[in-house]
N, CA, C and O atoms as a Tripos MOL2 file, in Angstrom:
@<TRIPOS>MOLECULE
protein
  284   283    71     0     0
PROTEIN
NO_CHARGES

@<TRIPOS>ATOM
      1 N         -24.8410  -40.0460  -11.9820 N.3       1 UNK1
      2 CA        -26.0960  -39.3400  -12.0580 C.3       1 UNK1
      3 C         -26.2500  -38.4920  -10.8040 C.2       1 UNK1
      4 O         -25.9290  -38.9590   -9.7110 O.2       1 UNK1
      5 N         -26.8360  -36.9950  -10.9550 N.am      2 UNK2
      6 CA        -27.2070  -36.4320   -9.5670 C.3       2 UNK2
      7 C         -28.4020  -35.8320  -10.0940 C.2       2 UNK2
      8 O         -28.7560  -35.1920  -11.0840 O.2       2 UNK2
      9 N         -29.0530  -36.4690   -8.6360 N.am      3 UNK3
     10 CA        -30.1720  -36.1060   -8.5560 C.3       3 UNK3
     11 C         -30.4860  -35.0050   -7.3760 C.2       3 UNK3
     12 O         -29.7770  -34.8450   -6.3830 O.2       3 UNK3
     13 N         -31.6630  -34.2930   -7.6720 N.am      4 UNK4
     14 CA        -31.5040  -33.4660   -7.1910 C.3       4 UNK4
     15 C         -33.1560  -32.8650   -6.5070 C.2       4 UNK4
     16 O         -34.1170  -32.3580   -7.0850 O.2       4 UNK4
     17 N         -32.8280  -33.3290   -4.5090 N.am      5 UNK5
     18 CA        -34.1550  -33.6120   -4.1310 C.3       5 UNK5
     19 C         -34.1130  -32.0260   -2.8530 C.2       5 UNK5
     20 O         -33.1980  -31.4970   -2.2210 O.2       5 UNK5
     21 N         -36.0200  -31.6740   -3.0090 N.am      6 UNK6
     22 CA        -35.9990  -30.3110   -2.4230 C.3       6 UNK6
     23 C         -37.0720  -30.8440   -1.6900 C.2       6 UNK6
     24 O         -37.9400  -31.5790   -2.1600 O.2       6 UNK6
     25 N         -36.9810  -30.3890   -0.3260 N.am      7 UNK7
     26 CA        -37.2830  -30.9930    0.8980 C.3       7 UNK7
     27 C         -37.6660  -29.5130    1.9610 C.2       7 UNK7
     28 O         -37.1170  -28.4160    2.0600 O.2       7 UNK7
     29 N         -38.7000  -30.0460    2.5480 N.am      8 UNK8
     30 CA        -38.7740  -28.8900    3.6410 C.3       8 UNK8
     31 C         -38.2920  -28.7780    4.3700 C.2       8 UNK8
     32 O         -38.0040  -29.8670    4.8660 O.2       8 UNK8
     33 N         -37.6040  -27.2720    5.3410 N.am      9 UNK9
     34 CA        -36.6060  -27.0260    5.9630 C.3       9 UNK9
     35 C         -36.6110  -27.8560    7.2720 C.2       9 UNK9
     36 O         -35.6040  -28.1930    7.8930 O.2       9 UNK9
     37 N         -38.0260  -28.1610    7.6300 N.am     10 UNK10
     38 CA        -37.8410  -29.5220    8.7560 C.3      10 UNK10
     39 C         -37.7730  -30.6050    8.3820 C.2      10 UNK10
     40 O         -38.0890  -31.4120    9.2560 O.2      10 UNK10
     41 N         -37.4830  -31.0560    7.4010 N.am     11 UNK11
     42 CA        -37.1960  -32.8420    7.3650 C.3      11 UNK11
     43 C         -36.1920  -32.9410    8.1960 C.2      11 UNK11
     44 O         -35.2260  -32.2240    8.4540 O.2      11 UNK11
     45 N         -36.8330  -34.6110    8.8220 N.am     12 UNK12
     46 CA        -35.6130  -35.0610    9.2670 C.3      12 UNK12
     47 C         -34.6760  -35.8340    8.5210 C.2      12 UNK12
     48 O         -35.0930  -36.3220    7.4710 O.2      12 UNK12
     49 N         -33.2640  -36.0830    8.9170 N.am     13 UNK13
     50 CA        -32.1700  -36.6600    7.9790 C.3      13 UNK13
     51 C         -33.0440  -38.4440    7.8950 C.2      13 UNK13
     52 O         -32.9230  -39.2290    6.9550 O.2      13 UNK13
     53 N         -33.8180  -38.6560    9.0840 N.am     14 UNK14
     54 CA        -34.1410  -39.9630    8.6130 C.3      14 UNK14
     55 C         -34.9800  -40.2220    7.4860 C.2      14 UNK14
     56 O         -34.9860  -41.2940    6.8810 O.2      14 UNK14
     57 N         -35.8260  -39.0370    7.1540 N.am     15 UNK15
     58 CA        -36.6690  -39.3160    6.2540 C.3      15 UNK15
     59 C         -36.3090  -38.8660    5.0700 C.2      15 UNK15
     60 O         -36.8550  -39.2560    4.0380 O.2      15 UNK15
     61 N         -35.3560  -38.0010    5.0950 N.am     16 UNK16
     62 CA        -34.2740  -37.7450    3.6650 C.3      16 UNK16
     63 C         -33.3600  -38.8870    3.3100 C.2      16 UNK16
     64 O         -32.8790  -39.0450    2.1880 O.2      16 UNK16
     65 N         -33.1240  -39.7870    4.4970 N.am     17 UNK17
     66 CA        -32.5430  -40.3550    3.3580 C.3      17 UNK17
     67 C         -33.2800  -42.0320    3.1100 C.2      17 UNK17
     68 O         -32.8150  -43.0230    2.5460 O.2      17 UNK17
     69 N         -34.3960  -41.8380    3.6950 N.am     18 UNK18
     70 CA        -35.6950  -42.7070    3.2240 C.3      18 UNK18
     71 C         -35.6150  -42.4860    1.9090 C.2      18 UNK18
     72 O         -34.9760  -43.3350    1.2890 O.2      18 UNK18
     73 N         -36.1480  -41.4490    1.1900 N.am     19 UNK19
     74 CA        -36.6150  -40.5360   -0.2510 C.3      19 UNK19
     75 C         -34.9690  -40.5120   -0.8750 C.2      19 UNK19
     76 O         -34.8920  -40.2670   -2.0790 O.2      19 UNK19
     77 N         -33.7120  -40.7420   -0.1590 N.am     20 UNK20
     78 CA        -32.6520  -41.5030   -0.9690 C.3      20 UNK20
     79 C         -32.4260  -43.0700   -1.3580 C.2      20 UNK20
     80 O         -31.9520  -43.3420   -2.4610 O.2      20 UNK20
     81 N         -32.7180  -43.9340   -0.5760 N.am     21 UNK21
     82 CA        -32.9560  -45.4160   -0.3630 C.3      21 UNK21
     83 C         -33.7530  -45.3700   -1.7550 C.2      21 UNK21
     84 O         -33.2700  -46.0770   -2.6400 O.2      21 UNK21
     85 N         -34.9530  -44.6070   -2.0880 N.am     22 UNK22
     86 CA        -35.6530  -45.2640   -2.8630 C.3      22 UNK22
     87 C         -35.1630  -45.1430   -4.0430 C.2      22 UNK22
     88 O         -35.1530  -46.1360   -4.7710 O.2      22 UNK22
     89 N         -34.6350  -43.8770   -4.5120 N.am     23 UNK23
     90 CA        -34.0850  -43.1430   -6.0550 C.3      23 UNK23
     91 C         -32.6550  -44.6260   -6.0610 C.2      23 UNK23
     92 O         -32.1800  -45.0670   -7.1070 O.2      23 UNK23
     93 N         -32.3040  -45.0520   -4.8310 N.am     24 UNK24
     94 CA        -30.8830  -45.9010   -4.7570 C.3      24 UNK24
     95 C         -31.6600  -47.6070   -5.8890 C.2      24 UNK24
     96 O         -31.3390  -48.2390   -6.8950 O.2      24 UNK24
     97 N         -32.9440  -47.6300   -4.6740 N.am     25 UNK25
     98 CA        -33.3270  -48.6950   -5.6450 C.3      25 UNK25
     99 C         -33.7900  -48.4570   -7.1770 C.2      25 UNK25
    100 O         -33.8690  -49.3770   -7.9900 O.2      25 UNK25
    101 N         -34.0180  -47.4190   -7.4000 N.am     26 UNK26
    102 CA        -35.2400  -47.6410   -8.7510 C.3      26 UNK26
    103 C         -33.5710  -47.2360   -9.7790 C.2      26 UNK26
    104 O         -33.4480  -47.9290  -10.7890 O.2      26 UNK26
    105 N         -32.6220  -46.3790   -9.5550 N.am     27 UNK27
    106 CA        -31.4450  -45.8830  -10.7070 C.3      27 UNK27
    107 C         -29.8940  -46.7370   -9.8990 C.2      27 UNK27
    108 O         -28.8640  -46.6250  -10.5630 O.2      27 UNK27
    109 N         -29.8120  -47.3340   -8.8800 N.am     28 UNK28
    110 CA        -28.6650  -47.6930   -8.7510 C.3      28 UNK28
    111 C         -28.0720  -46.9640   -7.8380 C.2      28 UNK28
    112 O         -28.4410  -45.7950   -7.7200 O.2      28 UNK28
    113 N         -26.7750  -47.6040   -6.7840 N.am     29 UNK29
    114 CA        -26.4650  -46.8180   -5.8520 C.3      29 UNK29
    115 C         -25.4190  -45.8760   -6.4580 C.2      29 UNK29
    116 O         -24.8470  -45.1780   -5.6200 O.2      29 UNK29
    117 N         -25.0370  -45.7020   -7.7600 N.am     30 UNK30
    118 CA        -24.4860  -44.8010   -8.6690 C.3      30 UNK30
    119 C         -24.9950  -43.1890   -8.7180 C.2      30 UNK30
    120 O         -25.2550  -42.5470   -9.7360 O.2      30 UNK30
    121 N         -25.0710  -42.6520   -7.0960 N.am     31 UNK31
    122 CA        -25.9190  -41.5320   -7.4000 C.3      31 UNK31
    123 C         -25.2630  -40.1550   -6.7170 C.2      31 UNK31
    124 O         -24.5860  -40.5400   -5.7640 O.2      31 UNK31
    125 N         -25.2220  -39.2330   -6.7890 N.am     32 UNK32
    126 CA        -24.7450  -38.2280   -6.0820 C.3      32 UNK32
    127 C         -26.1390  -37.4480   -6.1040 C.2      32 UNK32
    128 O         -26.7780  -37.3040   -7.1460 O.2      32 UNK32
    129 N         -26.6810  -36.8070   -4.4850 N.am     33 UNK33
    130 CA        -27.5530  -36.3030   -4.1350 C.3      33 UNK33
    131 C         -27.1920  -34.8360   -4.0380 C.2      33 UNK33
    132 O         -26.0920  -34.3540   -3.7660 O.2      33 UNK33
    133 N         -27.9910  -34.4030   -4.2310 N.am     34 UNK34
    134 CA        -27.6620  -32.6750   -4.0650 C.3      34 UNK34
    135 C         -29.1390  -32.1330   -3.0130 C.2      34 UNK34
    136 O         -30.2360  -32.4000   -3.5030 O.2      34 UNK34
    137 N         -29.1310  -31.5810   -1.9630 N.am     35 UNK35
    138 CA        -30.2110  -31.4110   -0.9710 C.3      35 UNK35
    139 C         -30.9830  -29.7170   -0.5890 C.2      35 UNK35
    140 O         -30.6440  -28.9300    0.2950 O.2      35 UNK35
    141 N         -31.8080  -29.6120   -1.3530 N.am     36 UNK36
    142 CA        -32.2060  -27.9720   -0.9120 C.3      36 UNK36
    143 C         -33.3970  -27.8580   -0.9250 C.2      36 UNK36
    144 O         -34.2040  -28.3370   -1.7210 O.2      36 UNK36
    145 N         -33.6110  -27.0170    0.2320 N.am     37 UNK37
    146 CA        -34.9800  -26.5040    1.0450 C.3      37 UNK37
    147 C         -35.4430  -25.6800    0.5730 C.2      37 UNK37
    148 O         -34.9270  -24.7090    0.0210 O.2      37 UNK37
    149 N         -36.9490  -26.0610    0.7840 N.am     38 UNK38
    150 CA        -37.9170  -24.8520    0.2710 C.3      38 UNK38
    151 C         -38.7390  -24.2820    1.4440 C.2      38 UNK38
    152 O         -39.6280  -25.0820    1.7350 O.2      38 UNK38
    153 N         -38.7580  -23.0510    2.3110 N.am     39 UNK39
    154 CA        -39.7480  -22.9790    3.1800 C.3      39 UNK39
    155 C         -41.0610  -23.0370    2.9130 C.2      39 UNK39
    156 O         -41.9900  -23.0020    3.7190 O.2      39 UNK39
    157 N         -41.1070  -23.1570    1.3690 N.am     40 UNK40
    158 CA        -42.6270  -23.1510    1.1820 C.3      40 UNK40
    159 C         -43.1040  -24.3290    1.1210 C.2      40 UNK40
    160 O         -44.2600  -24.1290    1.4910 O.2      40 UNK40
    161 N         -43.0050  -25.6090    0.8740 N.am     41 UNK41
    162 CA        -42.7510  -26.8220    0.7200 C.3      41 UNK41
    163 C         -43.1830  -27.6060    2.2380 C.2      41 UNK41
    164 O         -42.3310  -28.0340    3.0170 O.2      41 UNK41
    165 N         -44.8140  -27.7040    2.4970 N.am     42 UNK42
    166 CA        -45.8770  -28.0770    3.9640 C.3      42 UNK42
    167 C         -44.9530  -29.4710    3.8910 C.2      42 UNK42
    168 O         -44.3230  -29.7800    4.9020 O.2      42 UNK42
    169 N         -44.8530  -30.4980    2.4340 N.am     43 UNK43
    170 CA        -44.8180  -31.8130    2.9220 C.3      43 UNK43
    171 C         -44.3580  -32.5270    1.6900 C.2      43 UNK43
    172 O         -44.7790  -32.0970    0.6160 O.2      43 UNK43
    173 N         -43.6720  -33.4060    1.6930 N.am     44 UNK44
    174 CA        -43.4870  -34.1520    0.8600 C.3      44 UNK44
    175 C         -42.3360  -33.3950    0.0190 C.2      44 UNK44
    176 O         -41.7920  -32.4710    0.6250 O.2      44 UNK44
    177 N         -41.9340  -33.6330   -1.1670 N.am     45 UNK45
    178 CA        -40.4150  -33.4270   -1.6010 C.3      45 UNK45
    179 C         -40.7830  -33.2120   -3.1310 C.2      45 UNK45
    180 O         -41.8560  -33.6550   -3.5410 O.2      45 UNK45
    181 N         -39.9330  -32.5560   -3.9690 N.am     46 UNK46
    182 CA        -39.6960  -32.7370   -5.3970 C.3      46 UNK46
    183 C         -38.4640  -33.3830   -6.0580 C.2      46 UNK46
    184 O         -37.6380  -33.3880   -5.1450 O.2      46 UNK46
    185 N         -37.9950  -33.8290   -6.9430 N.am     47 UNK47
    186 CA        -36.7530  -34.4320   -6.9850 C.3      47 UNK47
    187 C         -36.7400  -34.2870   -8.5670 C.2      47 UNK47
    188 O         -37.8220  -34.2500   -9.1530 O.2      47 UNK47
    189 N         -35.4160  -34.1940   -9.3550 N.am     48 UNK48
    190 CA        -35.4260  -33.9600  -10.5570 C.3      48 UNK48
    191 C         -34.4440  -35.3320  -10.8090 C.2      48 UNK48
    192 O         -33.3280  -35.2020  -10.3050 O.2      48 UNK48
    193 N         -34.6240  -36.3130  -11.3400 N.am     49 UNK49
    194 CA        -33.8320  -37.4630  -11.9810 C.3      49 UNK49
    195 C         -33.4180  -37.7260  -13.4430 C.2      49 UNK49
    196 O         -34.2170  -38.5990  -13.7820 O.2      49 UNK49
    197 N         -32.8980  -37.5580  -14.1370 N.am     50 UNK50
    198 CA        -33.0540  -38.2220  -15.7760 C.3      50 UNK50
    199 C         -33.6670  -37.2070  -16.3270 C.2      50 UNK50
    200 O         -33.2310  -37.3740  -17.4660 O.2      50 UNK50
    201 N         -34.5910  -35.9380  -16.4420 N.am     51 UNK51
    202 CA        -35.0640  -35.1550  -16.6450 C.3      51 UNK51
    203 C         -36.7120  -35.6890  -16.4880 C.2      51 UNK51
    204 O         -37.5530  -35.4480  -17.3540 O.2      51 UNK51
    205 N         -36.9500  -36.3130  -15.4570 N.am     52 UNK52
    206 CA        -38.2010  -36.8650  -14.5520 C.3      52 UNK52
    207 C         -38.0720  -35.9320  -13.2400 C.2      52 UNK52
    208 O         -37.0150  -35.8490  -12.6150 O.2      52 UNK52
    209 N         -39.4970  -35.0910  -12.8080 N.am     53 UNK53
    210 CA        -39.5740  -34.2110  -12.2710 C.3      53 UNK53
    211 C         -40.4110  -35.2740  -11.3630 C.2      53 UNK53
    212 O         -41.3700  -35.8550  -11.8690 O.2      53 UNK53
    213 N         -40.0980  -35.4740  -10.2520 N.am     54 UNK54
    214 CA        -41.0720  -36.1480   -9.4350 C.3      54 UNK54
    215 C         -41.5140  -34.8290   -8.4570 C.2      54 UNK54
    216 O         -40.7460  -33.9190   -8.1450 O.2      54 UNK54
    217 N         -42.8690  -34.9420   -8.0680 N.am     55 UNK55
    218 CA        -43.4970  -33.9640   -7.2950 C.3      55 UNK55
    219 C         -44.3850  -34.4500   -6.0350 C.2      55 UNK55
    220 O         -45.5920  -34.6800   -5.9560 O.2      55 UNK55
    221 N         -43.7720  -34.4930   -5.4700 N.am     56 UNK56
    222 CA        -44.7770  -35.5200   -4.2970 C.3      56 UNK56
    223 C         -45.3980  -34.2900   -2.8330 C.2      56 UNK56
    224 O         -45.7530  -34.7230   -1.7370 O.2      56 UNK56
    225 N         -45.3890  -32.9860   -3.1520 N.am     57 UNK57
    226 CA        -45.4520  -32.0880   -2.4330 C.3      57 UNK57
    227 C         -47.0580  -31.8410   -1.9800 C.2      57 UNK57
    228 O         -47.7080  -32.0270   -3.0090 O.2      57 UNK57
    229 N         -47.7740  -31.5740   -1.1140 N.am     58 UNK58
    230 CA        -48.8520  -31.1890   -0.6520 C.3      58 UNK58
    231 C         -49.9090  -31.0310   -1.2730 C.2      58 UNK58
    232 O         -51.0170  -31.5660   -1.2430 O.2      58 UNK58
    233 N         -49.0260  -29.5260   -2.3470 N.am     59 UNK59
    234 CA        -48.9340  -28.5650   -3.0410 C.3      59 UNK59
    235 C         -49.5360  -29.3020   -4.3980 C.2      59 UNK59
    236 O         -50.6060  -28.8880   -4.8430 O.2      59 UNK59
    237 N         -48.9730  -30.1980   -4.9380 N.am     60 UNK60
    238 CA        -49.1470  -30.8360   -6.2470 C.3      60 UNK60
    239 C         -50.5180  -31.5990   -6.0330 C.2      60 UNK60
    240 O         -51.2220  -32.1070   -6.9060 O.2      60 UNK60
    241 N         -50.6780  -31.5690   -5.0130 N.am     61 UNK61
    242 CA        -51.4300  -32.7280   -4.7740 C.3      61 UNK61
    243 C         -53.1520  -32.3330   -4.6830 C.2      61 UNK61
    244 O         -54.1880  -32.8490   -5.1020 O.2      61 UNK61
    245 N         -52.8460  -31.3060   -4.0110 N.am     62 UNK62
    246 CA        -53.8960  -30.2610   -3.7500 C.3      62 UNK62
    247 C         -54.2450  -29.7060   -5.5270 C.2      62 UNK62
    248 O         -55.3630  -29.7530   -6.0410 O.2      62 UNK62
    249 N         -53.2950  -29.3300   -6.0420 N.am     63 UNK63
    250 CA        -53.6640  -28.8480   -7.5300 C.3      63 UNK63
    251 C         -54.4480  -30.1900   -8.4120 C.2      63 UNK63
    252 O         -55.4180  -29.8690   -9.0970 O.2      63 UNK63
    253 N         -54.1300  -31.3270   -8.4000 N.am     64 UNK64
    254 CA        -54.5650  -32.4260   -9.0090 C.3      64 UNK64
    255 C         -56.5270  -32.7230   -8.2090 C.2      64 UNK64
    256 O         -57.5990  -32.9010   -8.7870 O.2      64 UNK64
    257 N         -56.3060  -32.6730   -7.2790 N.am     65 UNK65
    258 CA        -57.8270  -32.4570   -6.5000 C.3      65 UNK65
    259 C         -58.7810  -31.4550   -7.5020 C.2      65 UNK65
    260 O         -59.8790  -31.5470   -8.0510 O.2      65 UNK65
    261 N         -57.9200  -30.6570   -7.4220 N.am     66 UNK66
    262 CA        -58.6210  -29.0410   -7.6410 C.3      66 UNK66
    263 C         -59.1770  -29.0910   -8.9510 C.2      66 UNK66
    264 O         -60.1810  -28.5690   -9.4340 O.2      66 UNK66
    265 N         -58.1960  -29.9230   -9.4680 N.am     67 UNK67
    266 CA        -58.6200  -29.9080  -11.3760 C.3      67 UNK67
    267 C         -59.4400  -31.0530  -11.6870 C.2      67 UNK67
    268 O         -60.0030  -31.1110  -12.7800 O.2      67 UNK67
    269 N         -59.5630  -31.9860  -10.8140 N.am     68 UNK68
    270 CA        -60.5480  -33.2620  -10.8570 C.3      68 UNK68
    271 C         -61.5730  -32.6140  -10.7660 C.2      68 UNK68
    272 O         -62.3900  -32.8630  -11.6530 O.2      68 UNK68
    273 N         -61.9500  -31.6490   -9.8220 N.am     69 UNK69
    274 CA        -63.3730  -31.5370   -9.1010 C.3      69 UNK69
    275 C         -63.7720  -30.1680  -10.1830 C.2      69 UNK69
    276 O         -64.8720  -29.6200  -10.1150 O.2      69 UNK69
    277 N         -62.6900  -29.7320  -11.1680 N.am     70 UNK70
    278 CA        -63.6680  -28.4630  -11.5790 C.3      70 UNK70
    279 C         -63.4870  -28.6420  -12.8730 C.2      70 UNK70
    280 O         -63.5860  -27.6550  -13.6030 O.2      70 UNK70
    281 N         -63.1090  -30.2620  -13.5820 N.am     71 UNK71
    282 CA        -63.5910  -30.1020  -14.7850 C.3      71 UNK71
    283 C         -64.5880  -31.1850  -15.1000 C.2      71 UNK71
    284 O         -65.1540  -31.2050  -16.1930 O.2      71 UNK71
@<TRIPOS>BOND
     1     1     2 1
     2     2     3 1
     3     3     4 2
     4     3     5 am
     5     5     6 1
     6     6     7 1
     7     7     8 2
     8     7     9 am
     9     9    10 1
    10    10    11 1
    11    11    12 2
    12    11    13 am
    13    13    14 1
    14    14    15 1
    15    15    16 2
    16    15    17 am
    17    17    18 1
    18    18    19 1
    19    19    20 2
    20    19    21 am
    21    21    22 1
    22    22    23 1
    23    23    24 2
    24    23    25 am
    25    25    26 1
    26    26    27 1
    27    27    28 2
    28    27    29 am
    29    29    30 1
    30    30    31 1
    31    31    32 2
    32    31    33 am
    33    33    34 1
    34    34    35 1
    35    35    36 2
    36    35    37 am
    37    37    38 1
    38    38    39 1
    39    39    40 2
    40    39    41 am
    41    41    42 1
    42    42    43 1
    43    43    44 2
    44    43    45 am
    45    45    46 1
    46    46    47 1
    47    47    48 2
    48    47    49 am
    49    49    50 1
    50    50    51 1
    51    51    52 2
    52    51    53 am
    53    53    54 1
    54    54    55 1
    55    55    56 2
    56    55    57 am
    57    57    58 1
    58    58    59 1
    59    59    60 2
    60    59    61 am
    61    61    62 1
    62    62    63 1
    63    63    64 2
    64    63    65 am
    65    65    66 1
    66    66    67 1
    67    67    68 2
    68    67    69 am
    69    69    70 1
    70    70    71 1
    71    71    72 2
    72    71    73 am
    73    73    74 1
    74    74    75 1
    75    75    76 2
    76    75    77 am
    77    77    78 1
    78    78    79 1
    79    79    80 2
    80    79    81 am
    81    81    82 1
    82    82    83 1
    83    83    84 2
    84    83    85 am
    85    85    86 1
    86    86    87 1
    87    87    88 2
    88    87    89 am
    89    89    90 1
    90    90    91 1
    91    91    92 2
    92    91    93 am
    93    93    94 1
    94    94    95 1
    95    95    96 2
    96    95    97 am
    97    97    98 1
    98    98    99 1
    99    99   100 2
   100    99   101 am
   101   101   102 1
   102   102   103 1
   103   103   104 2
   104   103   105 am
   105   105   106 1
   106   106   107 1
   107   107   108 2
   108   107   109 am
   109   109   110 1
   110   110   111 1
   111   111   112 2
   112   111   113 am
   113   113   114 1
   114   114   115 1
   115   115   116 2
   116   115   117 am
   117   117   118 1
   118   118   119 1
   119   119   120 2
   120   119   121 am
   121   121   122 1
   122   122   123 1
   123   123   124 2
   124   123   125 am
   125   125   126 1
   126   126   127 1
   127   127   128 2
   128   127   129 am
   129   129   130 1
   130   130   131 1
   131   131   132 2
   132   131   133 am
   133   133   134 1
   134   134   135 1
   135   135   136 2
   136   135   137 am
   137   137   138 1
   138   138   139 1
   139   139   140 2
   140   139   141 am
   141   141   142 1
   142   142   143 1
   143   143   144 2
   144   143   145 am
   145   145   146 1
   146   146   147 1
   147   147   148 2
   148   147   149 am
   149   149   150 1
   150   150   151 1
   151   151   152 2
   152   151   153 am
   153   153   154 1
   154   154   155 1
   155   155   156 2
   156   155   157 am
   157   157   158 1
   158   158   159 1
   159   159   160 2
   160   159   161 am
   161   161   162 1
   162   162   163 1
   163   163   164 2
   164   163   165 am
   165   165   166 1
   166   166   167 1
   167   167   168 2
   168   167   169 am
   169   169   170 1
   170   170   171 1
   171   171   172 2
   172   171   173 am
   173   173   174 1
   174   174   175 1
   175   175   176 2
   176   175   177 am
   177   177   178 1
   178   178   179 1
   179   179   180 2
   180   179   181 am
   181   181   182 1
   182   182   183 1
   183   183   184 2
   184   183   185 am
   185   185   186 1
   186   186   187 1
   187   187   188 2
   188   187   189 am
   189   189   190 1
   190   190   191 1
   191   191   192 2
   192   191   193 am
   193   193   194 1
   194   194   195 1
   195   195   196 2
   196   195   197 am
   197   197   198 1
   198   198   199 1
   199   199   200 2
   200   199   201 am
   201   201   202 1
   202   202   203 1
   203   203   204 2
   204   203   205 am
   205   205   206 1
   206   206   207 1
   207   207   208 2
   208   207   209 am
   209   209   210 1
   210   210   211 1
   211   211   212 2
   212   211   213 am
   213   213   214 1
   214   214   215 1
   215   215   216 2
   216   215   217 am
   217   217   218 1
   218   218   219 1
   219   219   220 2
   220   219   221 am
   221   221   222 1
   222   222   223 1
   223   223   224 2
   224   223   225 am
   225   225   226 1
   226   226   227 1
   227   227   228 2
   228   227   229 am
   229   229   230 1
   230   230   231 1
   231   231   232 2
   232   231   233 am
   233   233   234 1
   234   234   235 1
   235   235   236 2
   236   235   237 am
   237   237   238 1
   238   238   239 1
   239   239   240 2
   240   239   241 am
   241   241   242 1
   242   242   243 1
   243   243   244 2
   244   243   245 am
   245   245   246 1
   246   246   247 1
   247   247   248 2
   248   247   249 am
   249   249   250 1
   250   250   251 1
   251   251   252 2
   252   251   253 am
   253   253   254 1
   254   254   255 1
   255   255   256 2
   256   255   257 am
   257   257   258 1
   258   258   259 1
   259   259   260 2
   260   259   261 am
   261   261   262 1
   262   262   263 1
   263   263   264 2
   264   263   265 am
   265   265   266 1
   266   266   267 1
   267   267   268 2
   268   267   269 am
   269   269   270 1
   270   270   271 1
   271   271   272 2
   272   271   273 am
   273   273   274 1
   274   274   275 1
   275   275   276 2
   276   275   277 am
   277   277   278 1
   278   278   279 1
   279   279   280 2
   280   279   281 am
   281   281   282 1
   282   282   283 1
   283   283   284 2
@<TRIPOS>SUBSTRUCTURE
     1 UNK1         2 RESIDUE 1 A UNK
     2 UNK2         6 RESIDUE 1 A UNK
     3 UNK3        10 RESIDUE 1 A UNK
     4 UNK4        14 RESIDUE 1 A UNK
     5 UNK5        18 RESIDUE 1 A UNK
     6 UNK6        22 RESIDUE 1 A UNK
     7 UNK7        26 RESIDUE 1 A UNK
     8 UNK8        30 RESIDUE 1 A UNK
     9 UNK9        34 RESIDUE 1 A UNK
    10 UNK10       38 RESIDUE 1 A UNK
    11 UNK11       42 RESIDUE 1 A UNK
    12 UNK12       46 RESIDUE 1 A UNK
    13 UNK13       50 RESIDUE 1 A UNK
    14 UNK14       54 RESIDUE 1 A UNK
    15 UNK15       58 RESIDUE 1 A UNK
    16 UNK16       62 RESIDUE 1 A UNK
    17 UNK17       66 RESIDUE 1 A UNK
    18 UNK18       70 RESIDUE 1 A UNK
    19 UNK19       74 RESIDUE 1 A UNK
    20 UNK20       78 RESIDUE 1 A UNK
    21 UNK21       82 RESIDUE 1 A UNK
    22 UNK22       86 RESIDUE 1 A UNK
    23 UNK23       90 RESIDUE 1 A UNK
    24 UNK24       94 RESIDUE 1 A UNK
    25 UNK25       98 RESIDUE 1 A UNK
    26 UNK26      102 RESIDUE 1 A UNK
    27 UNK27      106 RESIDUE 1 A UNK
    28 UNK28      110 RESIDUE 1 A UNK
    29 UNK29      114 RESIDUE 1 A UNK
    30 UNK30      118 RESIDUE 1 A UNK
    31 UNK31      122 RESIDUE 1 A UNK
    32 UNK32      126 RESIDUE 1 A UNK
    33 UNK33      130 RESIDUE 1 A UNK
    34 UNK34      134 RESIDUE 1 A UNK
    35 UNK35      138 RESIDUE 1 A UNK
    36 UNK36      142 RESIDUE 1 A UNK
    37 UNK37      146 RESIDUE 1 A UNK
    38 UNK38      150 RESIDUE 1 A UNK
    39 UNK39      154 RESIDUE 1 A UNK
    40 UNK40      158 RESIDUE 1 A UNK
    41 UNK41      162 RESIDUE 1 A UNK
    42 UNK42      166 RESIDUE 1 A UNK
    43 UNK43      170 RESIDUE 1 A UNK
    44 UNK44      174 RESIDUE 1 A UNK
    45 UNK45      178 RESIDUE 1 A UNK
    46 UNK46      182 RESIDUE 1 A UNK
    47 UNK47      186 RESIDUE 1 A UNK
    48 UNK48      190 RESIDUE 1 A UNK
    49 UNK49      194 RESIDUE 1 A UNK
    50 UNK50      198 RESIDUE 1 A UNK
    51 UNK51      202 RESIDUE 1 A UNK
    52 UNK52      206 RESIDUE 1 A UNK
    53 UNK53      210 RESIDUE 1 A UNK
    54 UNK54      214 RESIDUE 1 A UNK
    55 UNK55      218 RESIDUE 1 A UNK
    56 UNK56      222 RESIDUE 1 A UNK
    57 UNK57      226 RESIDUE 1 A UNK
    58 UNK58      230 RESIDUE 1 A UNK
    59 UNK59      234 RESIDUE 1 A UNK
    60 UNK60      238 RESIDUE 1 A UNK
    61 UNK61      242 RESIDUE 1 A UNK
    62 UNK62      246 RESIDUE 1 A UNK
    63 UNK63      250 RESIDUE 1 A UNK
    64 UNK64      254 RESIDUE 1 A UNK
    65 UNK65      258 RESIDUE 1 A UNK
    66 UNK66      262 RESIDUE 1 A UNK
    67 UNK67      266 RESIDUE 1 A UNK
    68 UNK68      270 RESIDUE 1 A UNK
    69 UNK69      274 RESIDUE 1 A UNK
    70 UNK70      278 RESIDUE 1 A UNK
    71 UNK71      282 RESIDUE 1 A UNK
């Protein structure tokens, strides 16, 4: 399986491969990572697994706020 995680151009390698440790526990250490930056990307990461889009970015997060409070 490769998964495939997008990270801001300052992460550090410790915390990349934190956000690998975890995809290791939840699918198996059966994994090949593929690693690319987004400068737009304030915080947090996206990752595509199994055709599961995880979105853990600022960005997503801020949109989920936005749509709570205006419907």
């Amino acid at each position: 399986m490769t998964i495939t995680i997008t990270v801001p151009a300052n992460i550090t390698d410790e915390t990349y491969n934190e956000i690998c440790e975890g995809f290791k526990k939840r699918y198996g250490n059966d994994i090949t990572f593929l690693k690319e930056t987004d400068e737009k990307i304030i915080g947090g990461f996206i990752a595509e697994a199994n055709g599961i889009v995880y979105d853990t970015t600022i960005r997503s997060k801020l949109n989920m706020v936005k749509k709570v409070i205006t419907e």
